[in-house]
C-alpha positions, 0 to 999 in steps of 0.5 A: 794197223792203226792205234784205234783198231789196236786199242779196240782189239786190245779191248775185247781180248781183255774184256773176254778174258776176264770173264767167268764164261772164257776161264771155264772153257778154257780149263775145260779145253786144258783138261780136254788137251792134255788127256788127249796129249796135245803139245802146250795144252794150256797155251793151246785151250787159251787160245782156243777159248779166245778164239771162240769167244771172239767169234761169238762177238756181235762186232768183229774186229776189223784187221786192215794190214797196211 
């Protein structure tokens, strides 16, 4: 991968979680996952709560494997 696609990957991950919107549904899904005994609860509603939000973005990010 290419730095660019990194640094602009690295980018949005950062600015969506630091926001107020990604922590709430993040301790939302936590709370939801581990009443519901989901394995690793916080590491699983962390990343789905990055997921959601990056599918949310109005510009993708590009992944080309080499």
């Amino acid at each position: 991968m290419h730095s660019d696609t990194w640094r602009e990957m690295v980018s949005k991950v950062s600015t969506i979680c630091v926001t107020g919107q990604f922590k709430r549904l993040q301790s939302e899904l936590e709370d939801l996952y581990l009443r519901a005994g989901v394995p690793q609860p916080a590491v699983q509603a962390y990343r789905d709560a990055l997921m959601s939000l990056l599918a949310d973005e109005d510009e993708p990010i590009s992944i080309q494997l080499q």
